[in-house]
OpenMM code with the backbone's topology and positions (N, CA, C; nanometers):
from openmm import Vec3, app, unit

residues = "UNK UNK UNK UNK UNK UNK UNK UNK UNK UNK UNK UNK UNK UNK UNK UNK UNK UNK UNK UNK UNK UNK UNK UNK UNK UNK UNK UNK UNK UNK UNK UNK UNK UNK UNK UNK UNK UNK UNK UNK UNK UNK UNK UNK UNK UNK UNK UNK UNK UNK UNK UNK UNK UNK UNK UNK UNK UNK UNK UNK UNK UNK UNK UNK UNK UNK UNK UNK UNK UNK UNK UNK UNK UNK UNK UNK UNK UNK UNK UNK UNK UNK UNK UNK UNK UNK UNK UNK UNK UNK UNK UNK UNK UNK UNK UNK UNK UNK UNK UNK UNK UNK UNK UNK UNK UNK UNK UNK UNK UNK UNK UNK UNK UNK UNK UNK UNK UNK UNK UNK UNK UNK UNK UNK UNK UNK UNK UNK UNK UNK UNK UNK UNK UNK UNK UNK UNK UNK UNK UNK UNK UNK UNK UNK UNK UNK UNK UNK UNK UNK UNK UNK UNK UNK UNK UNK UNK UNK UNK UNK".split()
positions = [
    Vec3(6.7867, -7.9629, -2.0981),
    Vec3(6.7823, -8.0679, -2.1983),
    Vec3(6.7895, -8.0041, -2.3355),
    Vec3(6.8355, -8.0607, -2.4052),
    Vec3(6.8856, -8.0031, -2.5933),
    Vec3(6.7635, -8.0423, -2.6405),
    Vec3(6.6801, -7.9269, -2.7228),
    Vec3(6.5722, -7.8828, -2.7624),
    Vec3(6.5507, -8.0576, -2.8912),
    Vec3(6.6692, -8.0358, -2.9388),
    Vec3(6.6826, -8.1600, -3.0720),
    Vec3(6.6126, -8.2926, -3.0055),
    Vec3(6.6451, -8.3076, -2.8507),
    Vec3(6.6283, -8.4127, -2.8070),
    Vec3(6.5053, -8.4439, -2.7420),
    Vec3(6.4750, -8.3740, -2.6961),
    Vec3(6.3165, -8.3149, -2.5954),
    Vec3(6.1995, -8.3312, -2.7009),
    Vec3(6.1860, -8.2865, -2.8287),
    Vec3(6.1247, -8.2587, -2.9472),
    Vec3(6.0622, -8.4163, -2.9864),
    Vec3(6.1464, -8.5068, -3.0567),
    Vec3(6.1168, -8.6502, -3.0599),
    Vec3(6.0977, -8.7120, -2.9772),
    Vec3(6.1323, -8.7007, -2.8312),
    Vec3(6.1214, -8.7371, -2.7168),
    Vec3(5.9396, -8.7240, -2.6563),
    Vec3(5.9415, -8.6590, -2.6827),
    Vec3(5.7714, -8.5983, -2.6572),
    Vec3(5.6746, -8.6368, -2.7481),
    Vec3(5.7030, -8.6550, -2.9252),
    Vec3(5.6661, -8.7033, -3.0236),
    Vec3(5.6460, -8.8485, -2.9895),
    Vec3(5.7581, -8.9201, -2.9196),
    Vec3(5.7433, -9.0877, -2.9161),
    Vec3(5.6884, -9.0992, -2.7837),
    Vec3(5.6688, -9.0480, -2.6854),
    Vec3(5.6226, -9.0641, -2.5900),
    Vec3(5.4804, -9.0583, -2.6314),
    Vec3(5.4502, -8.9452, -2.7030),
    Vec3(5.2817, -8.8939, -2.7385),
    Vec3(5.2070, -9.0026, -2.8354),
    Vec3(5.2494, -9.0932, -2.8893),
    Vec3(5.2133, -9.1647, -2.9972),
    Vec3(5.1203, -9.2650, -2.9312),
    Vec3(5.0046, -9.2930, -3.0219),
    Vec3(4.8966, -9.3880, -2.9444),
    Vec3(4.9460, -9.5267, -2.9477),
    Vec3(5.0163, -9.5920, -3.0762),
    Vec3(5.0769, -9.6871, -3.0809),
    Vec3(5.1722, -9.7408, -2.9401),
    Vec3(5.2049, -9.6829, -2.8688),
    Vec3(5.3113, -9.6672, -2.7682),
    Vec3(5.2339, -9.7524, -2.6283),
    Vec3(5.1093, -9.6911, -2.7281),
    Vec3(4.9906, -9.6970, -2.5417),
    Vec3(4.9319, -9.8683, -2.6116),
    Vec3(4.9024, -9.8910, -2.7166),
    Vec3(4.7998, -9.9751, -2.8018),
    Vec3(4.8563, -10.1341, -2.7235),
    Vec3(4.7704, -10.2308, -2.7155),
    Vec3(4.7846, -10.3139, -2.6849),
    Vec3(4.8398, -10.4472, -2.7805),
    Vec3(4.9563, -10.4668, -2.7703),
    Vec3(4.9963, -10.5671, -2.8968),
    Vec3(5.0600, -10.4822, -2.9690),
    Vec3(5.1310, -10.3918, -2.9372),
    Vec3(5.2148, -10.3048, -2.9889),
    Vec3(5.2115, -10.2406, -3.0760),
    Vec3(5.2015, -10.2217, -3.2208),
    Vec3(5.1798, -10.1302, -3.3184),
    Vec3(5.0223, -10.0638, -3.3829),
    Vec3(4.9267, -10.1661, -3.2993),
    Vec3(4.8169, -10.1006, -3.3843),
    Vec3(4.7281, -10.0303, -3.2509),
    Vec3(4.6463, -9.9781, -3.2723),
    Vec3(4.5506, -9.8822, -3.1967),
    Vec3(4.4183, -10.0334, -3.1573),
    Vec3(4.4028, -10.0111, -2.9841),
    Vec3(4.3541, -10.1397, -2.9580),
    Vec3(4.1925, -10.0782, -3.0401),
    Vec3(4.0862, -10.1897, -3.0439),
    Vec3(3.9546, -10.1889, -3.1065),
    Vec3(3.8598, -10.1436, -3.0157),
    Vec3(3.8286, -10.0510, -3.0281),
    Vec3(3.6772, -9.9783, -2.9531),
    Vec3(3.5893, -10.0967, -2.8825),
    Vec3(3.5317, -10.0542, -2.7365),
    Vec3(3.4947, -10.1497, -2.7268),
    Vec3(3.3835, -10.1490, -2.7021),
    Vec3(3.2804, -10.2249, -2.7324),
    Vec3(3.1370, -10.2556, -2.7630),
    Vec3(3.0480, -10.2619, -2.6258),
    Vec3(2.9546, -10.2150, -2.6084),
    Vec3(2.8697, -10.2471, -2.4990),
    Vec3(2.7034, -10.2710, -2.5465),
    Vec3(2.6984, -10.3945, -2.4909),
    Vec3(2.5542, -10.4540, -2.5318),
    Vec3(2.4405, -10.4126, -2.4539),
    Vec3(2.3442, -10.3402, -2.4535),
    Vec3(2.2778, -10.3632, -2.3060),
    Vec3(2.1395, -10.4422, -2.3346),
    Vec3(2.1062, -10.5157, -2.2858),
    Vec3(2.0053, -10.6057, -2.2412),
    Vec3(2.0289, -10.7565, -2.2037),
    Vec3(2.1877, -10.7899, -2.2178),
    Vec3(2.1904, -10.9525, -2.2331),
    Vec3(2.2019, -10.9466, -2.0816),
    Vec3(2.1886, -11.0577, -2.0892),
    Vec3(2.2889, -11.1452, -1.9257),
    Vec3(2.1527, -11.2032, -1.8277),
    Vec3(2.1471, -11.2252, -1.7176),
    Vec3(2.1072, -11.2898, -1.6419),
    Vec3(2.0534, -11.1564, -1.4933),
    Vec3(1.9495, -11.0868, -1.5007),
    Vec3(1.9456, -10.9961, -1.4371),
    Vec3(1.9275, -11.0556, -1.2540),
    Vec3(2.0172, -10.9975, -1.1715),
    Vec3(2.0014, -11.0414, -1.0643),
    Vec3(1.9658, -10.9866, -0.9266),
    Vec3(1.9333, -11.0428, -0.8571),
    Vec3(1.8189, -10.9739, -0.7264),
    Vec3(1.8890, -11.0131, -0.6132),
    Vec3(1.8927, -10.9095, -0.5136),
    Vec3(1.9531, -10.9013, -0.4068),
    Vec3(1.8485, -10.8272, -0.2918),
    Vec3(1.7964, -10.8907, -0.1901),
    Vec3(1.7228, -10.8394, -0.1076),
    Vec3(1.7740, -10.8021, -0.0097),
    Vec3(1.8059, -10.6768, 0.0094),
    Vec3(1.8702, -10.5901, 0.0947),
    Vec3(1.7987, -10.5114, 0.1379),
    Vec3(1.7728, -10.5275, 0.2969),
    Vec3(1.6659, -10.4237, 0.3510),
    Vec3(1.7140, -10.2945, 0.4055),
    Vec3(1.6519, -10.1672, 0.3698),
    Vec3(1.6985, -10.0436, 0.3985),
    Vec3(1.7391, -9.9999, 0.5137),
    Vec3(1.8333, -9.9425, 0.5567),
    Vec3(1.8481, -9.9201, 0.6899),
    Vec3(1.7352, -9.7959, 0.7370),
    Vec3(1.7084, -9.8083, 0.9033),
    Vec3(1.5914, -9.7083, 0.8818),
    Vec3(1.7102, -9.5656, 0.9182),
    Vec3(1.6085, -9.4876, 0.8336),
    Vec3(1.6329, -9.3404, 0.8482),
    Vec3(1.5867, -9.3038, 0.9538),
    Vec3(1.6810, -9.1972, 0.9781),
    Vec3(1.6261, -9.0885, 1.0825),
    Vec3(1.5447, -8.9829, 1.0780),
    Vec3(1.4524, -8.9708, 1.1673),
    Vec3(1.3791, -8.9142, 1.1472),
    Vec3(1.3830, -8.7681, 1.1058),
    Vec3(1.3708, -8.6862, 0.9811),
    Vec3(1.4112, -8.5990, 0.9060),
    Vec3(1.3819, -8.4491, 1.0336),
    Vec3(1.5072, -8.3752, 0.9940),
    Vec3(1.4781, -8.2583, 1.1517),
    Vec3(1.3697, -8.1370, 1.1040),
    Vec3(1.2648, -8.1133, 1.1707),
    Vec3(1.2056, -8.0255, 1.1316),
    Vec3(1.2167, -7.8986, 1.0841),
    Vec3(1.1737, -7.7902, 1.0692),
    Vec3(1.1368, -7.6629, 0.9969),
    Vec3(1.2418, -7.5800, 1.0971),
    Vec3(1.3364, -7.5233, 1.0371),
    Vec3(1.4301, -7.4246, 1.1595),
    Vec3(1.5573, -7.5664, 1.2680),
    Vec3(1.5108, -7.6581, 1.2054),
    Vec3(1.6103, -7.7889, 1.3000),
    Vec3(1.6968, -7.7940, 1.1987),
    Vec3(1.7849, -7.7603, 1.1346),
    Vec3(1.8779, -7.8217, 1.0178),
    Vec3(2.0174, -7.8571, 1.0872),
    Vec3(2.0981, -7.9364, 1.0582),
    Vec3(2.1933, -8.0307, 1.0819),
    Vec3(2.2927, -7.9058, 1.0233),
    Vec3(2.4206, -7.8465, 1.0900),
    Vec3(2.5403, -7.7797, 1.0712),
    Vec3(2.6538, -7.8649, 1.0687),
    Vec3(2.7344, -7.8655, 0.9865),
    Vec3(2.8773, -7.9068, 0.9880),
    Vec3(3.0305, -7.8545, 1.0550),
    Vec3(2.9386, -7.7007, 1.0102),
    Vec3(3.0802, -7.6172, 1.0740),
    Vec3(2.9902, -7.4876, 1.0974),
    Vec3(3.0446, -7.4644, 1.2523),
    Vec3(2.9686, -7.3176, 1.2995),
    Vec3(3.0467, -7.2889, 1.3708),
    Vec3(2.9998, -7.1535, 1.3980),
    Vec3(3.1131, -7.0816, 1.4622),
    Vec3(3.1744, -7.1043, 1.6176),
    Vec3(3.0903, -7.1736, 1.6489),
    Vec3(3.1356, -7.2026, 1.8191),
    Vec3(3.1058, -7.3760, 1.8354),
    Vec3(3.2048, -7.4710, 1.7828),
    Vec3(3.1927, -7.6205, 1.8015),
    Vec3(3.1763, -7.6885, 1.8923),
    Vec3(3.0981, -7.8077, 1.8853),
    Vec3(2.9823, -7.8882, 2.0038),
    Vec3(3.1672, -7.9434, 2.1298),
    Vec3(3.1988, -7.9311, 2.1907),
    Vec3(3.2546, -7.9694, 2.2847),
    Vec3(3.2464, -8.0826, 2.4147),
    Vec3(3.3086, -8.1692, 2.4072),
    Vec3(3.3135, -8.3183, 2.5465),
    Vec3(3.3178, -8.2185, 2.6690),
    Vec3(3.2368, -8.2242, 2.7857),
    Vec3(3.2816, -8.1644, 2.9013),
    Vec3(3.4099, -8.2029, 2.9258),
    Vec3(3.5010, -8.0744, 2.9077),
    Vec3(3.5796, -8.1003, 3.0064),
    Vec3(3.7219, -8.0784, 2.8747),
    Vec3(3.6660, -8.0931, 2.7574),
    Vec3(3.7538, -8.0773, 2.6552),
    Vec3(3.8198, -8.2120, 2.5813),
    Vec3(3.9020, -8.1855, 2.4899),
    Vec3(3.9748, -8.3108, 2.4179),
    Vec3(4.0226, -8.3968, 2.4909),
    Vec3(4.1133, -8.3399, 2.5982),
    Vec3(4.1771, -8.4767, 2.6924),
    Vec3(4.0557, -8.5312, 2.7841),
    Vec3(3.9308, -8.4681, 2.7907),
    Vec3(3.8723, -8.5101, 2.8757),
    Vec3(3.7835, -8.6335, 2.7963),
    Vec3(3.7703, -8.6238, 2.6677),
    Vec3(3.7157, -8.7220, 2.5442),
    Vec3(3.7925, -8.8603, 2.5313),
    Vec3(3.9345, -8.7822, 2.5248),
    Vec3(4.0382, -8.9150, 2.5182),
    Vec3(4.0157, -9.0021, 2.6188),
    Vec3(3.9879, -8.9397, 2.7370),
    Vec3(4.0119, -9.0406, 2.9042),
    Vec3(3.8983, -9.1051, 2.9051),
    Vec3(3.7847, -9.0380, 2.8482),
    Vec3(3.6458, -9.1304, 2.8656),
    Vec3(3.6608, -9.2352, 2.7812),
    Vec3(3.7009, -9.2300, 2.5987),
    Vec3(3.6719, -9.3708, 2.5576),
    Vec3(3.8123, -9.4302, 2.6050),
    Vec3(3.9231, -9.4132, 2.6082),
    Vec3(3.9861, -9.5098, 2.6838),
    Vec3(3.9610, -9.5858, 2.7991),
    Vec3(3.8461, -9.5543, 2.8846),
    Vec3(3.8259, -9.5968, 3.0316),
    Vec3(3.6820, -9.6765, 2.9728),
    Vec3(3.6436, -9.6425, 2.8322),
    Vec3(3.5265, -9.7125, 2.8293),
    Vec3(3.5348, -9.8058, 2.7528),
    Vec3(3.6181, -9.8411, 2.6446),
    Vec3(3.6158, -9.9383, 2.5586),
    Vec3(3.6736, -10.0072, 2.5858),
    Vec3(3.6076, -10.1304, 2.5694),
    Vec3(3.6792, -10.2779, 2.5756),
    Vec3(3.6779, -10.3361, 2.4626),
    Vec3(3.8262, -10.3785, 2.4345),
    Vec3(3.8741, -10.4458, 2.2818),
    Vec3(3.7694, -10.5957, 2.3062),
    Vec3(3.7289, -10.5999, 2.2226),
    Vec3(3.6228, -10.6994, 2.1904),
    Vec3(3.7715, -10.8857, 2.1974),
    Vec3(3.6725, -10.9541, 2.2500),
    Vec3(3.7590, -11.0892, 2.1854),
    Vec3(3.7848, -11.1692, 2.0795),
    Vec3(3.6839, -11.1447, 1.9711),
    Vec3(3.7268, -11.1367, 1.8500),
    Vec3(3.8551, -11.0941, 1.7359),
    Vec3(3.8355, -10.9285, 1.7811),
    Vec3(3.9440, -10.8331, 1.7090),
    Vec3(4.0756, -10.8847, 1.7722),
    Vec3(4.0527, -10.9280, 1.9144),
    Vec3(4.2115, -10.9566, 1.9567),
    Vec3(4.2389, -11.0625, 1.9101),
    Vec3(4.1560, -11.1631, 1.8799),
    Vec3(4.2115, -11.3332, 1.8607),
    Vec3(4.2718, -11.2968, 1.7182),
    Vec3(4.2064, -11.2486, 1.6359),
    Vec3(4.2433, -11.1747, 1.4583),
    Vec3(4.3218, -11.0841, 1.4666),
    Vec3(4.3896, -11.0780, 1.5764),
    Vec3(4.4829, -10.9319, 1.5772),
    Vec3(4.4424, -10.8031, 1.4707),
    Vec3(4.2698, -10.7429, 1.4762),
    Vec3(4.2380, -10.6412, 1.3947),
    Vec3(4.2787, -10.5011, 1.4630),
    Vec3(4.3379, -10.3972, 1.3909),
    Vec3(4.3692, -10.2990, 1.4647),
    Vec3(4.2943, -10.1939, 1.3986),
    Vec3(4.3139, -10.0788, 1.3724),
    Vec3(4.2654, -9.9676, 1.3161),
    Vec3(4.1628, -9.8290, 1.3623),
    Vec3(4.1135, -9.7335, 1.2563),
    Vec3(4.0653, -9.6462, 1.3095),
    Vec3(3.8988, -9.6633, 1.2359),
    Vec3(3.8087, -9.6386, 1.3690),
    Vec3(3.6901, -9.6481, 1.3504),
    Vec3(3.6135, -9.5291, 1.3232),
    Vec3(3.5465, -9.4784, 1.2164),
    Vec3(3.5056, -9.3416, 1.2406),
    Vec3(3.3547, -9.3629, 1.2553),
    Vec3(3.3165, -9.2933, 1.3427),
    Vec3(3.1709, -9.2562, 1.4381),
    Vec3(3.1413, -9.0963, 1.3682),
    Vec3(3.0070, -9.1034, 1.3107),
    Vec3(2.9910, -8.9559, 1.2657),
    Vec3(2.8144, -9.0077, 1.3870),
    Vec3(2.8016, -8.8721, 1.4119),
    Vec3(2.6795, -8.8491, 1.5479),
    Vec3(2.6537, -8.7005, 1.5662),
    Vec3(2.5163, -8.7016, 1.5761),
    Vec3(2.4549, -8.5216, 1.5565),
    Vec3(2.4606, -8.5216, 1.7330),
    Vec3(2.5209, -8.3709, 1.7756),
    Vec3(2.5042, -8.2964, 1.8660),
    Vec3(2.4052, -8.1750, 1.9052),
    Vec3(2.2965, -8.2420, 1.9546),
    Vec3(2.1693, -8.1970, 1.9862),
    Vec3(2.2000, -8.0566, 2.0008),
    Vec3(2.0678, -7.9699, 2.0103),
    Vec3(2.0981, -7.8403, 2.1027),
    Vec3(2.1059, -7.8134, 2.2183),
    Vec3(2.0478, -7.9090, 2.3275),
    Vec3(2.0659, -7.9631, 2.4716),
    Vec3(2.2168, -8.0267, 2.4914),
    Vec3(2.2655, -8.0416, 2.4209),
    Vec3(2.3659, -8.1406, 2.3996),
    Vec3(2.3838, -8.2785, 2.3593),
    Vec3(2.2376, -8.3351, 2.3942),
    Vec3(2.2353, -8.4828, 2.3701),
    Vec3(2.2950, -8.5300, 2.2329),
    Vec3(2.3656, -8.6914, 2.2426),
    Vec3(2.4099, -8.7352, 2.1421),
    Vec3(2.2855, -8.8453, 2.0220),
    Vec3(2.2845, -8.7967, 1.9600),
    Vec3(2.1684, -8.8288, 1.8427),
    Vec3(2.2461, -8.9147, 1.7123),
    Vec3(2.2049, -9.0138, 1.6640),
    Vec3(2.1667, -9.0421, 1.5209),
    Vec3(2.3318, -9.0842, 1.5074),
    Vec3(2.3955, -9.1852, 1.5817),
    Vec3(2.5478, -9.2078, 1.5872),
    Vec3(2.5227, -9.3781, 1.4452),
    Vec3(2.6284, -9.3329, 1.3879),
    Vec3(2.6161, -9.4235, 1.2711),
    Vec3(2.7677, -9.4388, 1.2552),
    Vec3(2.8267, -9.5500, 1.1675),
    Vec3(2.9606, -9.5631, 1.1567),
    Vec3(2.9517, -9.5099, 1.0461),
    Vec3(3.0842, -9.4174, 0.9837),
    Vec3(3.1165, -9.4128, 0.8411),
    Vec3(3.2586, -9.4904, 0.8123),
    Vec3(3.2736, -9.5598, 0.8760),
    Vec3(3.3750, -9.6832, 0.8028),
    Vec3(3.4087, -9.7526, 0.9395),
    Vec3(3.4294, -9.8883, 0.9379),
    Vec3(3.4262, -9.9434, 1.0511),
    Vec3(3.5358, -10.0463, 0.9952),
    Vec3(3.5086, -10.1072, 1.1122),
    Vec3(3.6281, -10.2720, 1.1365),
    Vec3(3.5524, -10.3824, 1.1527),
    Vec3(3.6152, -10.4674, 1.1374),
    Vec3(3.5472, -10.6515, 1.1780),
    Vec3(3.5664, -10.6511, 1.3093),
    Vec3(3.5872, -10.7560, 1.3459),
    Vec3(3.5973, -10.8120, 1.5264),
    Vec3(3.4918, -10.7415, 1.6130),
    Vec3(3.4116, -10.6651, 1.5934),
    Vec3(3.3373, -10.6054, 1.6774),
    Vec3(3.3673, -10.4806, 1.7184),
    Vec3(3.4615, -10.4125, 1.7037),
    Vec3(3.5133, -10.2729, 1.6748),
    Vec3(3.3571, -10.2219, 1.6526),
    Vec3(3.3345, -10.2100, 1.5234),
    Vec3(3.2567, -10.0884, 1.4959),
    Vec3(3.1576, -10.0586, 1.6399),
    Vec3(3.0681, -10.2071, 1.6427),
    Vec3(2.9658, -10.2044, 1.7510),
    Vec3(3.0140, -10.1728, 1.9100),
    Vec3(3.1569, -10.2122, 1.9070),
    Vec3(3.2034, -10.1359, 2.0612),
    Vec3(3.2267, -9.9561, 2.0161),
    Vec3(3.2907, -9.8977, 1.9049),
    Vec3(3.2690, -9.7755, 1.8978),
    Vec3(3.1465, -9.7171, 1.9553),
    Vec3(3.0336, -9.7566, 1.8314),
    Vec3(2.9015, -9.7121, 1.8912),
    Vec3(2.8406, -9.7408, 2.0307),
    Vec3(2.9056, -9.8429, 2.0888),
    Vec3(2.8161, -9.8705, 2.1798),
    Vec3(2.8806, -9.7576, 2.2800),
    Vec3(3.0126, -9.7393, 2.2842),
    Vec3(3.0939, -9.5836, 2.3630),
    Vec3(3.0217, -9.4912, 2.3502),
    Vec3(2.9700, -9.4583, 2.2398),
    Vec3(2.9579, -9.3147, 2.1755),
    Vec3(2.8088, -9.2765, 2.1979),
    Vec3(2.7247, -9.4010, 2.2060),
    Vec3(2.6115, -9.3664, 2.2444),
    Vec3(2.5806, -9.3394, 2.4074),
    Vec3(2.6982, -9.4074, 2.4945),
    Vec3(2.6771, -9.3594, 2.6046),
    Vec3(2.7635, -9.2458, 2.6848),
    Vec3(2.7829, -9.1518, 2.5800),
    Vec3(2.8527, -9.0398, 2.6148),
    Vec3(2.7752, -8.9430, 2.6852),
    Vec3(2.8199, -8.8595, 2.7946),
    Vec3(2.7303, -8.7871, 2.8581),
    Vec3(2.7229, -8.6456, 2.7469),
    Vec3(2.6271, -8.5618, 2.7785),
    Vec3(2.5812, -8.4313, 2.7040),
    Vec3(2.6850, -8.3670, 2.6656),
    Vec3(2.7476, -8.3350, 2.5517),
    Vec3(2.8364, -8.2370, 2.5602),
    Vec3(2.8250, -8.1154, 2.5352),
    Vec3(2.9165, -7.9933, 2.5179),
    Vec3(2.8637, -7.8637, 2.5345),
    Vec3(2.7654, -7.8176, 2.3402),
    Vec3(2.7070, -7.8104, 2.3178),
    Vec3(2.6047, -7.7608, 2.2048),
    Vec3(2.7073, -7.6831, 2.0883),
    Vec3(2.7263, -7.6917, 1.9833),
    Vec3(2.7720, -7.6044, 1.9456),
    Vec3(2.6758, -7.4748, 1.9005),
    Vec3(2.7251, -7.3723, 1.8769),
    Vec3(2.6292, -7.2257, 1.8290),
    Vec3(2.7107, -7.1671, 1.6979),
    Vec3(2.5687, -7.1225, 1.6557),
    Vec3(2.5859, -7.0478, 1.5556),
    Vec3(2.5054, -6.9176, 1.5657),
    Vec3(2.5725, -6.7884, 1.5942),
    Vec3(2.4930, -6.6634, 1.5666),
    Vec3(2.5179, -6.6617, 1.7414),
    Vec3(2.5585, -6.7308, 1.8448),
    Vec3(2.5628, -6.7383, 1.9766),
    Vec3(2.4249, -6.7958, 2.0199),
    Vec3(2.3138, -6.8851, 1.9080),
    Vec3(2.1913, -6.9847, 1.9343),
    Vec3(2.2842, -7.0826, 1.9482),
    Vec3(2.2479, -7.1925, 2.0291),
    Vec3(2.2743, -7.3416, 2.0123),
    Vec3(2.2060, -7.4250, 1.8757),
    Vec3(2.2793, -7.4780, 1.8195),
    Vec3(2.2383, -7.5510, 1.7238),
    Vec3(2.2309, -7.6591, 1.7139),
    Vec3(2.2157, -7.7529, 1.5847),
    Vec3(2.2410, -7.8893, 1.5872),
    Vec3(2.3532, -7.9209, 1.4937),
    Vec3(2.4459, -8.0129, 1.5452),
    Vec3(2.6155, -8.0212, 1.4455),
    Vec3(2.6640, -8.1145, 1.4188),
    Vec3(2.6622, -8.2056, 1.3374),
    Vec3(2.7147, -8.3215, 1.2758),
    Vec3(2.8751, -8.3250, 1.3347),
    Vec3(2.8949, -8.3980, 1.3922),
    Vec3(3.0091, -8.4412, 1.4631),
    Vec3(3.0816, -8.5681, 1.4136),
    Vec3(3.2101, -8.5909, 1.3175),
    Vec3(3.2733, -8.7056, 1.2967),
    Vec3(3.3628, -8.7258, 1.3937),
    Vec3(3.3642, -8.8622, 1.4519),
    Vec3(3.4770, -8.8802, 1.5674),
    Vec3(3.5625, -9.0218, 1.4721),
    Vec3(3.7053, -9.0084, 1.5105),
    Vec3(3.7576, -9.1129, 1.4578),
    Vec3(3.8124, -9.1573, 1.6232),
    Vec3(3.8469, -9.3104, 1.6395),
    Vec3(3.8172, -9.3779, 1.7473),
    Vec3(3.9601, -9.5408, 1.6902),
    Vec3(4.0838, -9.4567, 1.7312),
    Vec3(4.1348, -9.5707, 1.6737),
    Vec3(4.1817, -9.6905, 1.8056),
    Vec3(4.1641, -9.8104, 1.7080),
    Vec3(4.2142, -9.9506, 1.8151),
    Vec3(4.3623, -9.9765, 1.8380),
    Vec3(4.4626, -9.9982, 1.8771),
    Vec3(4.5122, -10.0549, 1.8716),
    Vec3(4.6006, -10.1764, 2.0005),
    Vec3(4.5976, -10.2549, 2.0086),
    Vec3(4.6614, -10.3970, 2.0530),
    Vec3(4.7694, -10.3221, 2.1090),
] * unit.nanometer
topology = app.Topology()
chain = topology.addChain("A")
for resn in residues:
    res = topology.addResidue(resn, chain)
    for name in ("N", "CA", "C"):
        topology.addAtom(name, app.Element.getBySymbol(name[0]), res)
């Protein structure tokens, strides 16, 4: 591009007027009041927490040897396919999508503390969890070659 042209080009592009609302002048700063309005209340009860892991129990994300489904990935796939049933809801609404299940993997293996981190309508989410909580033990993941405890996200998609 010719330097002559690039030069004003960048000049009129850069100009605040360009951006300003109502075209030539710079829009007016805008004011924030705080105390007016109508303060409002929403009673929303806490979900309960889990019970916090003790002294030497801490929750891992990523370790060196990851919590494993007996039997491996295809063996994960075949279980919630053989276990979930599309709810009659989601089908009448034709809802499709992906459900994600985050759930701690014990050091025994057991599945612990399964919560949705983004879900669906029709009953999706609650058929996810209700799969996921009846998953058999899977293999522990380790860290240091100890078994640990490992935050596990599963995504769990629907579709029709």
């Amino acid at each position: 591009m010719n330097l002559r042209i690039a030069l004003p080009l960048v000049t009129f592009l850069a100009t605040p007027a360009l951006f300003a609302q109502g075209g030539t002048t710079t829009p007016e700063p805008v004011r924030v009041e705080e105390g007016f309005g109508v303060e409002e209340t929403n009673n929303v009860e806490p979900e309960p927490e889990a019970a916090a892991p003790e002294a030497g129990q801490s929750v891992f994300t990523i370790v060196e040897e990851m919590p494993e489904f007996p039997g491996g990935q295809e063996a994960l796939i075949k279980y919630l396919s053989s276990r979930i049933e599309y709810p009659e809801e989601a089908m009448r609404e034709n809802i499709e999508g992906i459900v994600f299940i985050s759930f701690i993997v014990e050091q025994d293996g057991r599945i612990s503390n399964v919560r949705s981190l983004r879900g669906l309508g029709g009953g999706l989410t609650e058929e996810a969890i209700r799969v996921v909580k009846g998953m058999p033990n899977w293999l522990p993941g380790k860290q240091r070659g100890a078994p640990v405890r490992v935050q596990y996200n599963l995504p769990i998609r629907f579709k029709l």
